[in-house]
C-alpha positions as CSV (number, residue, x, y, z in Angstrom):
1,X,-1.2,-0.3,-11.6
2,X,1.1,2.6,-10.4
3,X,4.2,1.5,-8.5
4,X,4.0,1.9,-4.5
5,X,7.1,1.8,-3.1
6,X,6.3,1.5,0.3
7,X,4.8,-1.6,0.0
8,X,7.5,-2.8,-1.7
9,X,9.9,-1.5,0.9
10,X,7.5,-3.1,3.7
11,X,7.3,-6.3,1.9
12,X,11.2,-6.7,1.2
13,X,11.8,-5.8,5.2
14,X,8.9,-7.2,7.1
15,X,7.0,-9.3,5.7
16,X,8.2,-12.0,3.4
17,X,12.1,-11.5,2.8
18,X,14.1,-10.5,5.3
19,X,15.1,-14.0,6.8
20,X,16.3,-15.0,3.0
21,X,18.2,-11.6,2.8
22,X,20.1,-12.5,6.0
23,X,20.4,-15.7,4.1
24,X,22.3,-14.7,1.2
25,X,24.5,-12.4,3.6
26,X,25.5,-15.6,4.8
27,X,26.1,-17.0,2.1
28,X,28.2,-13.8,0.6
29,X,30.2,-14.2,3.8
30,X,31.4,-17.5,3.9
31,X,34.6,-18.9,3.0
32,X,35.2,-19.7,-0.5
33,X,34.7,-23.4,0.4
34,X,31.4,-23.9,1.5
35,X,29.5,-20.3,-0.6
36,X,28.3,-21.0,-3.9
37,X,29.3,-19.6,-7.2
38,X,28.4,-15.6,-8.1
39,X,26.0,-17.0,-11.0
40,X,24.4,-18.8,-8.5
41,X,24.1,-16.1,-5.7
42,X,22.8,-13.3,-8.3
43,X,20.6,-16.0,-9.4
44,X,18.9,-16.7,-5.7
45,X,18.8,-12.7,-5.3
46,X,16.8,-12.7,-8.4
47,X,14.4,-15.2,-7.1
48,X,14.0,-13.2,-4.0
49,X,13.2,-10.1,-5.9
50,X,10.9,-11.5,-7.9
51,X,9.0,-13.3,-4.8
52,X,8.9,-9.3,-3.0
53,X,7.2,-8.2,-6.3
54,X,4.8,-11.0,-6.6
55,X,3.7,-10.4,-3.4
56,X,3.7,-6.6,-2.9
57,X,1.5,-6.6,-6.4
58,X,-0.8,-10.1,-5.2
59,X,0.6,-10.8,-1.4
60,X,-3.1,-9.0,0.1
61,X,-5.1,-12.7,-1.5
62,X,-4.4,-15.4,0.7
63,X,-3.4,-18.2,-1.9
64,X,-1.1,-16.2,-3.7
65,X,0.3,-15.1,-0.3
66,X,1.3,-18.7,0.6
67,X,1.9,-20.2,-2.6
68,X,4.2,-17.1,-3.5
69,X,6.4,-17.3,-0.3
70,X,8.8,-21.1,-1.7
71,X,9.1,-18.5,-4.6
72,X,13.2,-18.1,-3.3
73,X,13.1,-21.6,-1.2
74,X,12.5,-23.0,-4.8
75,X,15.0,-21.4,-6.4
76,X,17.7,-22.3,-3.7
77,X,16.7,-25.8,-3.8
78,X,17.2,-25.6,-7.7
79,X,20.5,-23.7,-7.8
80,X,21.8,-26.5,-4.9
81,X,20.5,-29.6,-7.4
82,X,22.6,-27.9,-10.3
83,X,25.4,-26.9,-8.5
84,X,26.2,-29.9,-6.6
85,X,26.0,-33.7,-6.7
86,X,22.6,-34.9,-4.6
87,X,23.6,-35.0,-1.0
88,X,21.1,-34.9,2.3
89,X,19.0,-31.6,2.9
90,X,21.2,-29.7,4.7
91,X,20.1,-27.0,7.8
92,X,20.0,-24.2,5.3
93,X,17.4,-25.9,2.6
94,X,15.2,-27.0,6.0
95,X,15.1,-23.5,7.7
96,X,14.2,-21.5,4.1
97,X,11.3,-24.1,3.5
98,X,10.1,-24.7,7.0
99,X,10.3,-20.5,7.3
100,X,8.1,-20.1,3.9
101,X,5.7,-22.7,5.0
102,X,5.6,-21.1,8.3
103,X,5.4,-17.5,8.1
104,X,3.3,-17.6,4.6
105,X,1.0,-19.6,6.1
106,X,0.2,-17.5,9.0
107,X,0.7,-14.5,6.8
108,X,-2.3,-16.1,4.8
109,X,-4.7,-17.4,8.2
110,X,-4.2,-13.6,9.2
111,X,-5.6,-12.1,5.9
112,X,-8.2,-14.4,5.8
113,X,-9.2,-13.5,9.4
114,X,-11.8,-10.6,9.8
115,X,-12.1,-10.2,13.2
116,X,-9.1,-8.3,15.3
117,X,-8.7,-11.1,17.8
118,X,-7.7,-14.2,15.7
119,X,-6.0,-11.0,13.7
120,X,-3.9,-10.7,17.0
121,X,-3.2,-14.6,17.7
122,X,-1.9,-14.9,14.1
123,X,0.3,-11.8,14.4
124,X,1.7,-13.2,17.6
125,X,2.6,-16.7,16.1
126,X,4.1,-14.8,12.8
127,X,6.2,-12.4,15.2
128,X,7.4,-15.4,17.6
129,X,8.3,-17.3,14.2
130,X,10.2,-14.3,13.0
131,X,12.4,-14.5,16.3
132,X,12.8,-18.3,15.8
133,X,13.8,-17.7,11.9
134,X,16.4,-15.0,13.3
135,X,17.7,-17.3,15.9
136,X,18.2,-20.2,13.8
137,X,20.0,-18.3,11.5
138,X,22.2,-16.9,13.2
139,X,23.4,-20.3,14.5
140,X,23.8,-21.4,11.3
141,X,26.3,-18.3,10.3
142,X,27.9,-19.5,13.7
143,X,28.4,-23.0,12.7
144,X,29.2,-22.3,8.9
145,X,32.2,-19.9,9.7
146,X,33.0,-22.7,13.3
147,X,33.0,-25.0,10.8
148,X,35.3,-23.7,8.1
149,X,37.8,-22.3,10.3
150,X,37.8,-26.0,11.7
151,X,38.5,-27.2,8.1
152,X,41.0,-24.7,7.2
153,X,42.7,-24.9,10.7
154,X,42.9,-29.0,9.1
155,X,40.8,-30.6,11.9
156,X,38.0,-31.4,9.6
157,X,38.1,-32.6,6.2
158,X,35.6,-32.0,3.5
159,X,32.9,-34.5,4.4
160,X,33.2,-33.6,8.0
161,X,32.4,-29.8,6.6
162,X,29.1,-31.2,4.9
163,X,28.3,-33.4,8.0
164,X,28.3,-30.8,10.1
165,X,25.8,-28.1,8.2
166,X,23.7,-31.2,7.9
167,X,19.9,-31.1,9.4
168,X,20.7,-34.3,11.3
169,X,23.6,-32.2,13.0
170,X,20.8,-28.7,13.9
171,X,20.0,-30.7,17.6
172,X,23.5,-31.1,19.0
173,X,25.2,-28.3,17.0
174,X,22.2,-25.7,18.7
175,X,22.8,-27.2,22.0
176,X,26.5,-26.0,22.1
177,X,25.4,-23.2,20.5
178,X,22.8,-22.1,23.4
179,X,25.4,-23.2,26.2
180,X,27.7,-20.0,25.9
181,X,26.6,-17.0,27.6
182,X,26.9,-14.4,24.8
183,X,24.3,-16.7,22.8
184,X,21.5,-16.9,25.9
185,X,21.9,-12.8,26.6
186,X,21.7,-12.6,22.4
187,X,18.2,-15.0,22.5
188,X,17.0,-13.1,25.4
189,X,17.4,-9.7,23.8
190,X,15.9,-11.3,20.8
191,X,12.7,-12.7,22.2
192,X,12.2,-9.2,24.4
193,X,12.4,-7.2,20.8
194,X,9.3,-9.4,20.0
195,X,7.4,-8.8,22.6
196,X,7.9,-5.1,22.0
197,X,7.0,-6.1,18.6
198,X,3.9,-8.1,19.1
199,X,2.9,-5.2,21.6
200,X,2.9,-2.3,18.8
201,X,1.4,-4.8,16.3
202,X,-2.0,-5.5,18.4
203,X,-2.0,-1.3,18.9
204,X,-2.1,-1.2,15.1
205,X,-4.7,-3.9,14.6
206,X,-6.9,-2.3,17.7
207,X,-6.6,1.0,15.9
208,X,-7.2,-0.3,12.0
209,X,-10.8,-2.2,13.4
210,X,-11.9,1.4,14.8
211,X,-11.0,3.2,11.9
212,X,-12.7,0.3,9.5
213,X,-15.7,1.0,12.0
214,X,-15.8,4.7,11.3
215,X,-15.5,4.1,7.4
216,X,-18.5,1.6,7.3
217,X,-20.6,4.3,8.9
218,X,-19.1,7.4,6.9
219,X,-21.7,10.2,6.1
220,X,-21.5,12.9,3.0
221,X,-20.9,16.0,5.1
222,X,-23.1,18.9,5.0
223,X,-22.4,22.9,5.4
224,X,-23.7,23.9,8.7
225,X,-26.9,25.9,9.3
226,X,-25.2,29.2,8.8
227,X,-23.8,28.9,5.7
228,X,-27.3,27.7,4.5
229,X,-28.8,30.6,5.8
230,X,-26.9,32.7,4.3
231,X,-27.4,31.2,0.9
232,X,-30.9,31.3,1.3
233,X,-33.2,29.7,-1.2
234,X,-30.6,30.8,-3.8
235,X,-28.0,32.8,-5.1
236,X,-25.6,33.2,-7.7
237,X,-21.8,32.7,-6.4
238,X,-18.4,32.8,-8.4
239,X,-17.0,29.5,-7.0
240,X,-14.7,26.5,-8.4
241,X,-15.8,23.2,-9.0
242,X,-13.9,20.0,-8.4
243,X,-15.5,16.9,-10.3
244,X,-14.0,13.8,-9.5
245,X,-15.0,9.9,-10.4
246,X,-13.1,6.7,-10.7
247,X,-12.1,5.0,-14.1
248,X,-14.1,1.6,-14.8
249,X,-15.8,1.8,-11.6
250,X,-18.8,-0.7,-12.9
251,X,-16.4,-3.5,-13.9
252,X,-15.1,-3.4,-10.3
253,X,-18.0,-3.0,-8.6
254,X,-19.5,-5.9,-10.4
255,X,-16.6,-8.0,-9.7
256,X,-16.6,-7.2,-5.9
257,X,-20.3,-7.2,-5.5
258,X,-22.5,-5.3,-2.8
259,X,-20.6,-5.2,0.2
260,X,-17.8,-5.2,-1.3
261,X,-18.5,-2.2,-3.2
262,X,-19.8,-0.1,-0.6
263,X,-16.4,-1.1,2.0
264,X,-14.3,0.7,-1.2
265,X,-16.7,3.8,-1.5
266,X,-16.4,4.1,2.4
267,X,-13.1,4.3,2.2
268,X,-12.9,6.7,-0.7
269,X,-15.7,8.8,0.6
270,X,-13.5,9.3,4.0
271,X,-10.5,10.2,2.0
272,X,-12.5,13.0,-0.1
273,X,-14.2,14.3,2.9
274,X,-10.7,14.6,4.5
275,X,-9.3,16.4,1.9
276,X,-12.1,18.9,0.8
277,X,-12.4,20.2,4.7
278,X,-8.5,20.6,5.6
279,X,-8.7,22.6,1.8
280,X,-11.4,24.5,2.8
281,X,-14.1,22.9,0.8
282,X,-17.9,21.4,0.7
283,X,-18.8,18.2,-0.4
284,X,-21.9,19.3,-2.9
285,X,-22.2,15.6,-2.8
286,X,-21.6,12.1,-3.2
287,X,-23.0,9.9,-6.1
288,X,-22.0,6.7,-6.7
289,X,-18.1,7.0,-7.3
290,X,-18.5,10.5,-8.5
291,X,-17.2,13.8,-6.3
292,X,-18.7,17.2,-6.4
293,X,-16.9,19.7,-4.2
294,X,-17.2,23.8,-3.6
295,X,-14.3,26.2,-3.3
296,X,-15.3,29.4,-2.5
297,X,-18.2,28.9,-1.6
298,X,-18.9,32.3,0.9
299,X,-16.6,34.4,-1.1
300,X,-13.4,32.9,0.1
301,X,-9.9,34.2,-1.3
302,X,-7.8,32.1,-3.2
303,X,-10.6,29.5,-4.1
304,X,-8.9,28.3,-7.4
305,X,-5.9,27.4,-5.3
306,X,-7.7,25.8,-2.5
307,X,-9.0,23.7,-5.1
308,X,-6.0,22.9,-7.3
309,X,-4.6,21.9,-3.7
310,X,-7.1,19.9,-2.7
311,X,-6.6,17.6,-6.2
312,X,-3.1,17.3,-5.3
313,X,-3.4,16.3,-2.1
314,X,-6.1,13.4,-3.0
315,X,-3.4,12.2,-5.4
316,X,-1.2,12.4,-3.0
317,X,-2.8,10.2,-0.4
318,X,-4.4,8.0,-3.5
319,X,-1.3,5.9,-3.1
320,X,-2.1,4.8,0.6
321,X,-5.3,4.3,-0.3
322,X,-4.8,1.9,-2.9
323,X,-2.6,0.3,-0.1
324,X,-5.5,-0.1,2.1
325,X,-7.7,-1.2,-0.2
326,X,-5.4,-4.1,-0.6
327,X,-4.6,-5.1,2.5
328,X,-8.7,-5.3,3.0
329,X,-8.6,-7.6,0.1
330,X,-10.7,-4.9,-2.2
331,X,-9.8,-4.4,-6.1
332,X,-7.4,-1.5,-6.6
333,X,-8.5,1.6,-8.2
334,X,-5.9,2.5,-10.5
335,X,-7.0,5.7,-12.2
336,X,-8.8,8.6,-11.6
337,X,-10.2,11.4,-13.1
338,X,-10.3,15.5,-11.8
339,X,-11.5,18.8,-13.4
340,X,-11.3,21.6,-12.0
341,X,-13.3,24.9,-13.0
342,X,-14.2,28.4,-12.1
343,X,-17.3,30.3,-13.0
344,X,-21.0,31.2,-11.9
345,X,-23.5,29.0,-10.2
346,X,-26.6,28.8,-8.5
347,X,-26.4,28.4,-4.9
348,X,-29.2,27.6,-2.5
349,X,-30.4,25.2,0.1
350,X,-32.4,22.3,-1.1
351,X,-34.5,20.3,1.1
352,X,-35.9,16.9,1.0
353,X,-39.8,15.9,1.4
354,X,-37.9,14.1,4.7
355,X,-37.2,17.2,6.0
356,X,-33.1,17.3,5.2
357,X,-31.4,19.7,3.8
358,X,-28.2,20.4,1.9
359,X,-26.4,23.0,-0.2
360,X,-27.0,22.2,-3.9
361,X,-25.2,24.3,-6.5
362,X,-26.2,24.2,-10.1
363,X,-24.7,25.8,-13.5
364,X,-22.1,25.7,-16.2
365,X,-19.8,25.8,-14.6
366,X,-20.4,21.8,-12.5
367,X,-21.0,20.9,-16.3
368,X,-17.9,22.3,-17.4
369,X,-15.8,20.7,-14.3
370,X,-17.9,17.3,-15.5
371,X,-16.4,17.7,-18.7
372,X,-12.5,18.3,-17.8
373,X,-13.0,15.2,-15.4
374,X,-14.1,12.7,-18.7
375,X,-11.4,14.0,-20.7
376,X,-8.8,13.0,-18.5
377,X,-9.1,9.5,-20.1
378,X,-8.8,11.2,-23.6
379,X,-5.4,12.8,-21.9
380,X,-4.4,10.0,-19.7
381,X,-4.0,12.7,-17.4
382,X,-5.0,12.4,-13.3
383,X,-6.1,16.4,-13.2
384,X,-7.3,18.5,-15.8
385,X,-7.8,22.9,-14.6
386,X,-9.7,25.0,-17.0
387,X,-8.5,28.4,-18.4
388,X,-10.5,30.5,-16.0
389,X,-9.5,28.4,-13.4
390,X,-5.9,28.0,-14.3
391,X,-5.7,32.1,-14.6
392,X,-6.6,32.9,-10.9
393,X,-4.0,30.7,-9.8
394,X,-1.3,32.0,-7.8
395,X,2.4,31.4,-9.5
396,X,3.1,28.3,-7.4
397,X,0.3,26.7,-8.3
398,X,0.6,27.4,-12.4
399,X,4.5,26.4,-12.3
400,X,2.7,22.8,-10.9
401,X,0.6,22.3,-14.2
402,X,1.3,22.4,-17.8
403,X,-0.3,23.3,-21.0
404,X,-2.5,19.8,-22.7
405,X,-3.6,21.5,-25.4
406,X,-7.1,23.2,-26.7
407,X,-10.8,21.6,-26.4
408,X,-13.8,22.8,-28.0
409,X,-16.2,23.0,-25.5
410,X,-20.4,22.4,-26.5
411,X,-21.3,25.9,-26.3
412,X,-18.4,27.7,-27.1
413,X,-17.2,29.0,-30.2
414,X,-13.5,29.4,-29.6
415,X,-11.4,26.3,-28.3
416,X,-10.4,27.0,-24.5
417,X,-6.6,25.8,-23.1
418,X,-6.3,22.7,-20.6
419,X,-3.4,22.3,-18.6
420,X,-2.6,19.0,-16.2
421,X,-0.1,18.2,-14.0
422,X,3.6,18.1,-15.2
């Protein structure tokens, strides 16, 4: 699966990580007496960055959501067993395991929830625990560096030190801690930012259950009447094809069964249909996980391009869609396949004993388009662009793509040049 670096940017900040980077900031910023040894440090930074990979690859299943959240509480734990004799759980080891328990399991209720409103109750509890976890933290840096000025100032020894970053110390310690008025204005600010937050979090989920309507009742778009008329029952029209289909689509579809198979086409369908229309394209239709689309169709300019552009813009947008795809707890697709070719078809309206019609085109040319989109496995390319396409692109649009070598087509006597992105 292709690295998406927004999702791991969005997992390291929001979602699972941020109260153990503030954390280890502490922990860098302490006094030589109470911080731990560099070894140990790099060593809890590795933990955490192997918990924010974990989850941005497996966080959108519930299980591994939870499970993979003590991934850094662990490995505190661990580094405090090896790098210290056995002393009583001190506020630091309670708030990193109370937080993972916490926020990963709400993080978990909230995937396993369908419906937007107990979406927006669990969004509500992980936003107020986020405050909390930001709160308590910041105590603690308050007490750590209190506390080891106090030492070094002499007016606590060592076991005072320990006694007072000690959990059975959090109730008193918190109380002083809330009674100056720089603290209350700083918890006020802090629980008004999550309201703001929970706010524009139950905006998104409103707005992601109306667009997961409008993809459960996506329809293959259709030219209008004018273009069909114009077409007629058939005519022959220089136009490039765009064939498009998904690698090991039957595997997946198998694995996610019915529904779950037609909630991915959905959302593949919609992202197609976007891009063929704002390139100036027709969906000749949809089958299964394979794309058919038009360029050119009524003699338009630049219809290589328009196509070539429309590719790149799919790819483009493939990343979020792999993105939702997770968070709706469907399979990633993590390859497709594009050809792209320019030549002569048959063009006319066909019409169904229902009484629907459609523009259908037919020719070499879709076959040839077919082709270039099954040989992107044999290239492990994304795109493949004919010859004849790639030679009534425009300069911008060649310097994009590069030269794969030669294919003998079936039919054709001299090998042709392919060329895929570079």
């Amino acid at each position: 699966m292709r690295f998406l670096p927004r999702r791991y940017l969005e997992e390291f900040f929001l979602y699972s990580s941020q109260f153990v980077l503030f954390y280890i900031i502490i922990l860098f910023s302490s006094p030589s007496i109470i911080r731990p040894g560099t070894a140990a440090l790099m060593s809890l930074t590795g933990f955490l960055l192997l918990q924010i990979g974990l989850l941005a690859r497996f966080g959108h299943r519930p299980l591994a959501r939870f499970l993979f959240s003590f991934m850094t509480p662990f490995g505190y734990s661990a580094m405090e067993l090896l790098s210290r004799p056995v002393q009583s759980m001190d506020m630091a080891s309670f708030f990193l395991w109370a937080t993972a328990f916490y926020l990963g399991g709400i993080q978990a209720l909230g995937l396993l929830f369908k419906r937007k409103w107990p979406k927006r109750i669990a969004e509500t509890f992980l936003t107020l625990g986020t405050v909390f976890t930001f709160i308590f933290f910041y105590f603690y840096l308050d007490l750590r560096l209190g506390s080891a000025k106090s030492y070094e100032a002499g007016e606590l020894g060592y076991a005072g030190l320990i006694e007072a970053l000690a959990l059975r110390n959090f109730v008193p310690g918190f109380v002083r801690f809330a009674m100056t008025s720089q603290h209350i204005f700083f918890m006020f600010g802090a629980f008004m930012f999550g309201l703001f937050q929970v706010s524009d979090k139950i905006k998104q989920i409103s707005l992601k259950s109306r667009l997961d309507a409008v993809y459960a009742v996506i329809e293959p778009p259709a030219p209008d009447t004018s273009t069909r008329a114009i077409l007629g029952k058939g005519e022959t029209r220089d136009v490039a094809i765009l064939y498009a289909d998904l690698w090991n689509f039957t595997p997946i579809a198998e694995k996610v069964g019915p529904s779950g198979t037609m909630a991915l086409l959905n959302r593949y369908y919609a992202l197609w249909d976007l891009v063929i229309r704002r390139n100036r394209g027709v969906v000749e239709q949809f089958v299964g996980d394979t794309v058919i689309a038009v360029f050119g169709l009524m003699g338009d300019e630049g219809k290589c391009d328009a196509a070539v552009d429309c590719a790149h813009d799919f790819l483009k947008e493939f990343v979020y869609l792999q993105e939702d795809l997770a968070e709706n707890r469907l399979p990633p697709i993590r390859h497709i396949g594009i050809g792209i070719h320019a030549g002569k078809v048959a063009a006319g309206e066909l019409t169904a004993a229902s009484g629907s019609a459609r523009v259908a085109v037919v020719g070499e040319a879709v076959n040839m388009a077919a082709r270039l989109d099954s040989l992107c496995r044999e290239f492990k390319q994304e795109l493949l662009v004919s010859a004849p396409a790639f030679k009534q692109l425009s300069l911008e649009r060649q310097s994009s793509l590069q030269a794969m070598g030669e294919v003998l087509f079936r039919g054709r006597t001299q090998p042709q040049a392919v060329y895929g992105k570079k």
